[in-house]
C-alpha positions as CSV (number, residue, x, y, z in Angstrom):
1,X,206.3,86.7,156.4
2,X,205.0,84.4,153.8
3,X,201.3,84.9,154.8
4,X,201.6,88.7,154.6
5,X,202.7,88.2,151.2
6,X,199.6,86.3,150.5
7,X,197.1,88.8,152.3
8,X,198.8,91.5,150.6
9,X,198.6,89.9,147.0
10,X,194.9,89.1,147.8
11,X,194.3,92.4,148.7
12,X,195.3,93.9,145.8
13,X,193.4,91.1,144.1
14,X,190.2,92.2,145.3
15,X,190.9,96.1,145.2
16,X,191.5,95.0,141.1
17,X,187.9,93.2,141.1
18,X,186.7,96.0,142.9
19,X,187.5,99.0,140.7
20,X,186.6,96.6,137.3
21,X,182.8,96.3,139.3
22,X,182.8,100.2,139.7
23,X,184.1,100.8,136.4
24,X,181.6,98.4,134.7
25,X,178.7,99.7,137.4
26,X,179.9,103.6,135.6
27,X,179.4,102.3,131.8
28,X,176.3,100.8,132.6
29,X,174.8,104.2,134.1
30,X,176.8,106.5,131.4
31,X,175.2,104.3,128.8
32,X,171.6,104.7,130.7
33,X,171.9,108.3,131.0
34,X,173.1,108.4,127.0
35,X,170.2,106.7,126.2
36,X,167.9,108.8,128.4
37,X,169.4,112.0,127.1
38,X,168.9,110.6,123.5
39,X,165.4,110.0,124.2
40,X,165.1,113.4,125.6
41,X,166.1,114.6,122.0
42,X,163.3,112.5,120.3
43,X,160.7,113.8,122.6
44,X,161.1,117.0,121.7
45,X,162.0,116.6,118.3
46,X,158.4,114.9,118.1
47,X,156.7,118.0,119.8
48,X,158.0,119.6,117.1
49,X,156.6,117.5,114.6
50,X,153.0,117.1,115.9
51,X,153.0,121.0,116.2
52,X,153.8,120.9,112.7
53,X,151.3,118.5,111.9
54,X,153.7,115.7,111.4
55,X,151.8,113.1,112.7
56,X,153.7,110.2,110.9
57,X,157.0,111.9,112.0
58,X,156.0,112.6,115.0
59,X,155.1,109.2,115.7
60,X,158.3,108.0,114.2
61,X,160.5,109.9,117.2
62,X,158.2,108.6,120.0
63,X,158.8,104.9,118.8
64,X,162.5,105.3,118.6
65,X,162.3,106.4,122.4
66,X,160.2,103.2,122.7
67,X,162.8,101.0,121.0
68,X,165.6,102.8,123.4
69,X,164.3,101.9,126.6
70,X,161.7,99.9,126.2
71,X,159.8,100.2,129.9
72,X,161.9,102.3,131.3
73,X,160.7,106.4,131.7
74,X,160.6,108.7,129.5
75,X,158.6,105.9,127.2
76,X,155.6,106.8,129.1
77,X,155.6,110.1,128.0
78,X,156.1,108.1,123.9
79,X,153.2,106.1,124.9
80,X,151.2,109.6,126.0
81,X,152.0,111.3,122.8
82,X,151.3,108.6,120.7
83,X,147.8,107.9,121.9
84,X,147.3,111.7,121.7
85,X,148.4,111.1,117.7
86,X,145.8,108.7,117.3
87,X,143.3,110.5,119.3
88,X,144.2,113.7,116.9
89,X,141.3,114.7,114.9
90,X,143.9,116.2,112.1
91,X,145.5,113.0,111.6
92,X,144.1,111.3,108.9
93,X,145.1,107.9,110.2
94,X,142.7,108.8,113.1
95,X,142.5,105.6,115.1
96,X,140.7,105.9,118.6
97,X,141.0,102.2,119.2
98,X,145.1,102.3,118.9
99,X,145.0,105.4,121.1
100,X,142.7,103.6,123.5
101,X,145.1,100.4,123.3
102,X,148.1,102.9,123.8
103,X,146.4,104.6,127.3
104,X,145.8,101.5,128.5
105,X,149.7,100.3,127.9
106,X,150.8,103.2,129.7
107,X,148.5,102.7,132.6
108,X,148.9,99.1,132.8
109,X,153.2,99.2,132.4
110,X,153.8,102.8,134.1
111,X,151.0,102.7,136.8
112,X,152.8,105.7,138.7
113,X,153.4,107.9,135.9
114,X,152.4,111.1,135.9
115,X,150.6,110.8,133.2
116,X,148.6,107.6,133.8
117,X,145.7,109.8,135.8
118,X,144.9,111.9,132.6
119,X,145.8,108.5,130.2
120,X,142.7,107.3,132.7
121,X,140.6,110.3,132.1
122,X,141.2,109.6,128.2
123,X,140.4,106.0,128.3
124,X,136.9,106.7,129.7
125,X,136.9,109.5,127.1
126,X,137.3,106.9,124.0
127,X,135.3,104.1,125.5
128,X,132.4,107.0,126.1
129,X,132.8,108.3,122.5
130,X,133.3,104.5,121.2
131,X,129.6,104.1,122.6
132,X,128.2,106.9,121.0
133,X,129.5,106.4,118.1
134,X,127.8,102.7,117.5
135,X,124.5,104.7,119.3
136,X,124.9,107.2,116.1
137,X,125.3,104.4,113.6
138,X,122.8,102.3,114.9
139,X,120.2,105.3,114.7
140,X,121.6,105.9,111.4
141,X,120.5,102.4,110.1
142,X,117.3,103.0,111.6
143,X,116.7,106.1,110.4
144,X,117.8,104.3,106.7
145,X,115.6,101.5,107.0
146,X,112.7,104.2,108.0
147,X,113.4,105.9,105.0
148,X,113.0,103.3,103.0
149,X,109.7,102.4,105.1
150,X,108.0,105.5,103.9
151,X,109.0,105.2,100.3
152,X,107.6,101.8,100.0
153,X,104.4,103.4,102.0
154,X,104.1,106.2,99.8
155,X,104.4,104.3,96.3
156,X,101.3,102.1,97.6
157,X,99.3,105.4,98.3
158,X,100.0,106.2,95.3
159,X,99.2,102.8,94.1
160,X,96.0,103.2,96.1
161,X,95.0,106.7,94.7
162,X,95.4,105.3,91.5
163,X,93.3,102.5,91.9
164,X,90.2,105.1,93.2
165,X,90.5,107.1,90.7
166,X,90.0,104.4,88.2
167,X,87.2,103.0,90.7
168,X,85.5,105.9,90.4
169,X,86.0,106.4,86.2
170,X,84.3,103.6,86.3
171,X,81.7,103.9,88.7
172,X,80.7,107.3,86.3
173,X,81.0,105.1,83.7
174,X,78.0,102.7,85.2
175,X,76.1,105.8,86.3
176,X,75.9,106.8,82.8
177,X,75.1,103.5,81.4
178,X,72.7,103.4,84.0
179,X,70.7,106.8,83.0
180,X,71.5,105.7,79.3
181,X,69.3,102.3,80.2
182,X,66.8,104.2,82.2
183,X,65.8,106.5,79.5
């Protein structure tokens, strides 16, 4: 009899353990799924605000979803919408090189995403225009420095135009000293 005792106290023992596991397991996932339903919130609070054309707010609501779950989706989708911010052309804190550094976060941290094909197709996109861009200053420069080419040209025709016209003052000047002489 004693070891029935002892079998029953341990299994009531380990049904105890048991249901503080499950019970701790169930915070843990009632806490992810608050979190994730939070996040929800901010995500389309933030399409809200970039229809708006709160960019700064906007971005504000897709961090917080950042600082929430950190790598964890729906922070690919923050990650997206951020790059698209800084990709915006109405956002006067246009930065392609921050949306280009958020694209590749999303693609290098959420490989699988949805969204990491089209974050790919933007990546090439900003790296493409990144190009042109120096191409465009580059000609820009040498169209300057061309400029400034054909004013320095043109000021020594001038200079040169000026110098034959007194060439030849002077060469009517000896032509009529000349006749003077001969006469």
């Amino acid at each position: 009899m004693g070891r029935k005792r002892i079998w029953t106290r341990q299994y009531f023992h380990i049904s105890i353990a048991c249901m503080i596991l499950i019970s701790l397991a169930g915070c843990v996932m009632l806490t992810k799924m608050k979190a994730e339903t939070g996040s929800r919130g901010h995500l389309v609070t933030a399409q809200k605000l970039l229809d708006q054309g709160d960019y700064e707010g906007a971005l504000k609501e897709n961090q917080k979803v950042l600082s929430c779950l950190g790598n964890v989706s729906p922070s690919d989708e923050s990650l997206f919408n951020m790059a698209l911010i800084y990709a915006h052309a109405g956002y006067s804190k246009r930065n392609p090189d921050k949306s280009l550094d958020y694209f590749k976060r999303l693609v290098k941290v959420f490989p699988h995403s949805p969204l990491a094909g089209q974050a790919k197709i933007w990546i090439g996109i900003l790296k493409e225009h990144k190009k042109l861009s120096t191409e465009v200053e580059d000609l820009n420069r040498s169209i300057s420095k061309s400029y400034s080419e054909n004013e320095r040209l043109n000021q020594e025709i001038e200079d040169l135009k000026m110098t034959i016209r007194k060439s030849k003052q002077v060469d009517i000047e000896i032509d009529g000293k000349k006749k003077e002489l001969s006469k």
